[in-house]
C-alpha positions in Angstrom: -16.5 24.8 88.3 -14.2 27.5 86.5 -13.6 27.8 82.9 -10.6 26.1 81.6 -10.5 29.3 79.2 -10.2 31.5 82.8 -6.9 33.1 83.2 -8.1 34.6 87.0 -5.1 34.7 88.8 -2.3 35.1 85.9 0.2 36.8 85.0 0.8 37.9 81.3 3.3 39.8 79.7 3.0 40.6 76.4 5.9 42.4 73.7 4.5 44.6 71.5 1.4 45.3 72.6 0.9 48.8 72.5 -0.2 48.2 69.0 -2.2 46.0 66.2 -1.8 42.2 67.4 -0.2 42.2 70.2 -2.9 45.3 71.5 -5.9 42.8 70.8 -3.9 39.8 72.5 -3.3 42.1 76.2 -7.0 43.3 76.0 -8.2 39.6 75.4 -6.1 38.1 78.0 -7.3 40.8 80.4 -10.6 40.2 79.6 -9.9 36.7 80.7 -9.0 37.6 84.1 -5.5 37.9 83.6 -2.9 40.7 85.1 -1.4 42.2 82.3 2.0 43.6 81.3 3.2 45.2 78.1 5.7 46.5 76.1 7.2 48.3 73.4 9.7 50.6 72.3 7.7 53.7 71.9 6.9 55.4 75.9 4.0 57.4 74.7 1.9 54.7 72.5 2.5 52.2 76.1 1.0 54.7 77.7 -1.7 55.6 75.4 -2.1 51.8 75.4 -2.4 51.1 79.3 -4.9 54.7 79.8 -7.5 52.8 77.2 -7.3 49.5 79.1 -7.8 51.9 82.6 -10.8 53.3 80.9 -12.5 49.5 80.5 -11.6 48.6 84.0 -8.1 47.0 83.3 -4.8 48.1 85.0 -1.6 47.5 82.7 1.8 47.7 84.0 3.4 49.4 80.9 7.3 49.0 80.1 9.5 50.9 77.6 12.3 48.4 76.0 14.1 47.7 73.1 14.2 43.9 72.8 16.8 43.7 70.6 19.1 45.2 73.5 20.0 41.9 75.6 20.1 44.4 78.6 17.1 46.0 78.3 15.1 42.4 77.9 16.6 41.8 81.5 15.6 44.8 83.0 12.1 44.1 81.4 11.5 40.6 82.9 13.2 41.0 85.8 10.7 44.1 86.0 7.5 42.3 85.1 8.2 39.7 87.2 8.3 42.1 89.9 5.0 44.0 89.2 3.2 41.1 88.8 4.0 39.6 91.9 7.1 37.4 91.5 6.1 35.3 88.7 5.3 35.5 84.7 2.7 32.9 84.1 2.2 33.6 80.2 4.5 35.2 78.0 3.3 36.6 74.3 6.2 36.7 71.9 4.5 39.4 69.6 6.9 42.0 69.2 7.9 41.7 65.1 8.8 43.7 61.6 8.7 43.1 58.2 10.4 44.6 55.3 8.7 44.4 52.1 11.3 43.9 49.3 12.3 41.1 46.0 15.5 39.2 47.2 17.8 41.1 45.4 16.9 44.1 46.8 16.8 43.5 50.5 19.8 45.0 52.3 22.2 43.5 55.1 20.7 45.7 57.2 17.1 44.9 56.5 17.7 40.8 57.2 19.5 41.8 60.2 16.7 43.8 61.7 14.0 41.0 61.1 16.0 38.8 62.4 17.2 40.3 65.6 13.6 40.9 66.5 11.5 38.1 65.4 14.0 35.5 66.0 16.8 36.5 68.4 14.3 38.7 70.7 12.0 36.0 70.5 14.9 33.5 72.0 16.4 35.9 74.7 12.8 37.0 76.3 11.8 32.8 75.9 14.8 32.3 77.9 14.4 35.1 80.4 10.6 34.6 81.0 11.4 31.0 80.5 13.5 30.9 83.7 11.0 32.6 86.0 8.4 29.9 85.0 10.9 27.2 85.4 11.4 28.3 89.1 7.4 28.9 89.9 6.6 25.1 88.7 5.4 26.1 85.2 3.9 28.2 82.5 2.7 29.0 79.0 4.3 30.8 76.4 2.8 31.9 73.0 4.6 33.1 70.4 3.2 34.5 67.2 4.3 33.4 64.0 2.5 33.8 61.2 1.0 31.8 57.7 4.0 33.4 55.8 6.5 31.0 57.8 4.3 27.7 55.8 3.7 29.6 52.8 5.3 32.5 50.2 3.1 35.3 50.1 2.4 36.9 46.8 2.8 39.5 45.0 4.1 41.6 47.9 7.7 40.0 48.5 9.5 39.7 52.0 11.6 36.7 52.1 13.4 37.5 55.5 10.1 37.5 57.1 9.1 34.4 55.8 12.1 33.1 57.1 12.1 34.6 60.4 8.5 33.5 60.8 9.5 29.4 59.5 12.1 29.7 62.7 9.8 30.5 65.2 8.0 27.9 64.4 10.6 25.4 64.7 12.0 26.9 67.7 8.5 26.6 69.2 8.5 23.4 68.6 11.9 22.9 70.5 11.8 24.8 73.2 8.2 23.2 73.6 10.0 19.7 74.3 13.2 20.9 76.3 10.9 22.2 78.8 7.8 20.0 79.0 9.8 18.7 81.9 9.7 22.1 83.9 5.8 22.3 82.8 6.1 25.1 80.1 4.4 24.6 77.6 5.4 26.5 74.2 2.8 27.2 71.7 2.5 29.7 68.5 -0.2 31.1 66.7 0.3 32.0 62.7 -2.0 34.9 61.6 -3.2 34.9 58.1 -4.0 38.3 56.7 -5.0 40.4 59.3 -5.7 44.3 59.1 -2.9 45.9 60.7 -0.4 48.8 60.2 1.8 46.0 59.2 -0.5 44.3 56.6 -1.8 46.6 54.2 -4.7 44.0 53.7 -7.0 46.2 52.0 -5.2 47.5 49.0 -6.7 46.9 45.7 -4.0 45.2 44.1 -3.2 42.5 46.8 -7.5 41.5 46.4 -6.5 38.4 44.0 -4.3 36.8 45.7 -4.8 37.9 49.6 -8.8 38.0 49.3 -9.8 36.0 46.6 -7.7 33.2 47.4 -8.6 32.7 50.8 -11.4 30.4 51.4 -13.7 32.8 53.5 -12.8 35.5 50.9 -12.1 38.2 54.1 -8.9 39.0 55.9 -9.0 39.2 59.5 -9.3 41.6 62.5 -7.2 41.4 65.4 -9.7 40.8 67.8 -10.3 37.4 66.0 -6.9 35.9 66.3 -6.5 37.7 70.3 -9.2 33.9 71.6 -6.7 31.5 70.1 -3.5 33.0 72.2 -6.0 33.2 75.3 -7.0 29.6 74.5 -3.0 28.6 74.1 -2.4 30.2 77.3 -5.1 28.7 79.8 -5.5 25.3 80.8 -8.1 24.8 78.1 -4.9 23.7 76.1 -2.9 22.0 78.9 -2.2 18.9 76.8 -1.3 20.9 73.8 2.6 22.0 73.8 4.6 22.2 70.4 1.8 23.2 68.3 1.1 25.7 66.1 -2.4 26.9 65.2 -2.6 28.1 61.7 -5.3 31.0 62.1 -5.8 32.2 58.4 -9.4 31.6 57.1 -8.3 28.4 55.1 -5.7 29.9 53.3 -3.1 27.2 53.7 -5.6 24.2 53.5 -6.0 25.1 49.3 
């Protein structure tokens, strides 16, 4: 018998993931048998990107897009669909930013940009990628949101993440039960603090309250969070749709 956990014989395409999370989460699902695509904004870290996964026997079709640009996330899936053989079986929401700033001091501009990525570019590619699975009987989509859409993190303020972050997890959940009738199922995973270029998890002054307060009293690497969007994706989770698996050491559970 196969492994539930197998992805042999998918298709994956996965938004930002020439970098930090959603690097680890194309390597795992490779690694799992999976064809991979990916994307970012930035041509020459793709490419970087898709020459390292050569190198350990994985070929990456790499695509250059600005999600935010409702015509460019068309030309992507309609793309990816295409290099990987007419269908997208997974999708990985990644793609994300964070601005760092009190409420009184984050800009217009600032709320707009979380927003338009994490939770507008999030719902355009769902519905693009979303519609290619609708018409080849099914798939599963994983989007990553994150422990700061559940909690507040501390000291280092970013309110319009958190709020970003508490949306994709209800619009998870939604899309999750539209479309268990097409057989897509909708999933997310929420990091706690992982070491990334995004998360400074190793500064000094964030120890108390990022380190200390966390149960296994470590942050994360991304190769630790990359099994739970492989197990979301395969069958191994093929009764589990509108859930979202808190990956964060125990922070949230104290």
């Amino acid at each position: 018998m196969s492994s539930p956990f197998s992805l042999e014989g998918r298709t994956a395409l996965v938004t930002g993931g020439n970098q930090g999370l959603g690097k680890a989460f194309a390597r795992a699902l490779a690694d799992a048998g999976a064809r991979v695509a990916i994307c970012g904004r930035r041509e020459d870290a793709n490419r970087a990107v898709a020459n390292e996964a050569r190198e350990a026997g994985h070929d990456y079709v790499a695509f250059t897009a600005d999600l935010t640009d409702d015509g460019q996330v068309t030309a992507l899936v309609e793309g990816a669909a295409s290099a990987l053989g007419g269908r997208i079986d997974v999708l990985v929401n990644n793609a994300g930013v964070c601005h760092h700033a009190p409420a009184f001091e984050v800009t217009d501009e600032q709320w707009d940009d979380v927003f338009d990525l994490n939770v507008r570019a999030l719902w355009k590619m769902s519905r693009a990628v979303g519609a290619v699975m609708r018409d080849n009987g099914g798939g599963s989509i994983v989007n990553v949101g994150s422990m700061s859409g559940i909690i507040v993190n501390r000291p280092q303020w970013q309110p319009a993440y958190n709020a970003s972050k508490a949306a994709v997890h209800h619009l998870t959940k939604s899309l999750a039960v539209e479309w268990a009738p097409h057989g897509i199922r909708v999933n997310a995973v929420a990091p706690g603090y992982v070491k990334t270029d995004m998360a400074p998890v190793d500064r000094p002054e964030f120890q108390r309250h990022w380190i200390e307060d966390c149960p296994q009293q470590r942050f994360a690497l991304p190769e630790e969070i990359a099994p739970s969007v492989v197990f979301l994706a395969s069958d191994a989770a093929s009764f589990i749709t509108g859930s979202i698996l808190v990956a964060d050491g125990g922070y949230t559970a104290v």
